[in-house]
C-alpha positions in Angstrom: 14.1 25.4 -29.5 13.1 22.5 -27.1 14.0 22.4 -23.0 16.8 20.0 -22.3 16.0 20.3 -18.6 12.8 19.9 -16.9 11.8 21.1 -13.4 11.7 23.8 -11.1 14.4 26.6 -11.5 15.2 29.3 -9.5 14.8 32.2 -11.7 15.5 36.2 -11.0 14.9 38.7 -13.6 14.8 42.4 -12.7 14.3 44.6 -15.3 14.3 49.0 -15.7 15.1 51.5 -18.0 17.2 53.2 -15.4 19.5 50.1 -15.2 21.4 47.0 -16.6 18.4 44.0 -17.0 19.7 41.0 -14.7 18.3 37.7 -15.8 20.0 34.3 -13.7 19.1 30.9 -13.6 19.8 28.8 -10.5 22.2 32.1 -9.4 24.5 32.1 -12.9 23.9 35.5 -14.5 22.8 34.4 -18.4 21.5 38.1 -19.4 24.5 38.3 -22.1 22.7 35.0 -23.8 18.7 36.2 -23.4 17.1 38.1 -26.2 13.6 38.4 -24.7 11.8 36.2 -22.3 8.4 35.7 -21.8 6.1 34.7 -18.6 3.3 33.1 -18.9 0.8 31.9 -16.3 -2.8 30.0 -16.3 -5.4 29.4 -13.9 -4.7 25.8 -13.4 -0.7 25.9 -13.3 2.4 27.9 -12.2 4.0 30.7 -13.4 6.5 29.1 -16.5 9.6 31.6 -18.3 10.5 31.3 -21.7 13.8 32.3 -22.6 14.7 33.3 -26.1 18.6 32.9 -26.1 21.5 33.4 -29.2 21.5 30.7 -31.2 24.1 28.2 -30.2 24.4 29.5 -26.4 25.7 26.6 -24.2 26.3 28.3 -21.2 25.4 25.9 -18.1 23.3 23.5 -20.2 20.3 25.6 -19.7 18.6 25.6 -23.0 15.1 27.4 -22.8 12.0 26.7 -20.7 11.8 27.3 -17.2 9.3 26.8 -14.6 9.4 29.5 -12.1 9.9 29.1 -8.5 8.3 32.4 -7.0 9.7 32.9 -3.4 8.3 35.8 -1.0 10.1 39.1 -1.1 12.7 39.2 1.3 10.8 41.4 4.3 13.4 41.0 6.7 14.8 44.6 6.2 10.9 45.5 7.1 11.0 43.5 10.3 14.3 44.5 11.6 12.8 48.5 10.9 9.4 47.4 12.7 11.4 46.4 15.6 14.5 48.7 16.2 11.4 51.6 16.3 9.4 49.7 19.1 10.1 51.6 22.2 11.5 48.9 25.0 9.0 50.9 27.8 6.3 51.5 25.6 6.3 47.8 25.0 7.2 46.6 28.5 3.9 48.5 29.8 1.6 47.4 26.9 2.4 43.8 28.1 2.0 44.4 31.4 -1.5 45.7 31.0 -2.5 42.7 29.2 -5.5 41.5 30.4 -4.6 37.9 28.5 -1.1 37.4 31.0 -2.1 34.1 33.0 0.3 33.5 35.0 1.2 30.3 33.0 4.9 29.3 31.3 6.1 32.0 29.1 3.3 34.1 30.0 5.7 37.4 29.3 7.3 35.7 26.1 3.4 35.0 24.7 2.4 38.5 26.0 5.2 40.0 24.0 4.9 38.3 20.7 0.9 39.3 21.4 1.6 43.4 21.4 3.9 43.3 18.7 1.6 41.2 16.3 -1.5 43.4 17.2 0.7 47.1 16.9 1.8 45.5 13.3 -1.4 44.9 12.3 -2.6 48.3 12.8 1.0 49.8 12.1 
């Protein structure tokens, strides 16, 4: 079975025993059509995701190969949790003491994005 499509494809698969395996392509759910699939990576290229699909499948025109576009995790949830727990007074006294504050434009703004990188770092 040959690739009618070249390029870059979004591609999510999540797979468990405890639940239902999702497999989409470009955000169209095709796990009723895949069989097995198979990821495969070398040195010198990107990750690429063979689909093994029922013979005859037409779904969107997606017949096969796929090269994988892997995106970060989405860490916002871990960002928004880092920051509701900062303490506003704890935080507005770490700045203060800063001995890096100079006085210049956006000295506070700087100061602030400062303490939080450096208590992340070491959170």
């Amino acid at each position: 079975m040959g690739s009618t499509h070249s390029g870059v494809r979004r591609l999510r698969i999540a797979a468990s025993p405890e639940r239902t395996t999702v497999v989409e392509v470009d955000g169209h759910d095709v796990a009723a059509a895949v069989h097995a699939y198979r990821i495969t990576q070398t040195v010198d290229e990107g990750p690429k995701v063979t689909l093994y699909v029922q013979e005859g499948w037409n779904g969107f025109e997606f017949d096969g190969f796929a090269d994988v576009l892997v995106e970060p995790a989405d860490v916002r949830h871990v960002v928004i949790g880092f920051l509701e727990a900062v303490d506003w007074r704890s935080l507005d006294a770490a700045v203060l003491d800063r001995a890096d504050l100079d006085g210049g434009p956006g000295e506070l703004t700087r100061g602030v994005l400062a303490q939080l990188k450096e208590w992340a770092a070491h959170a």
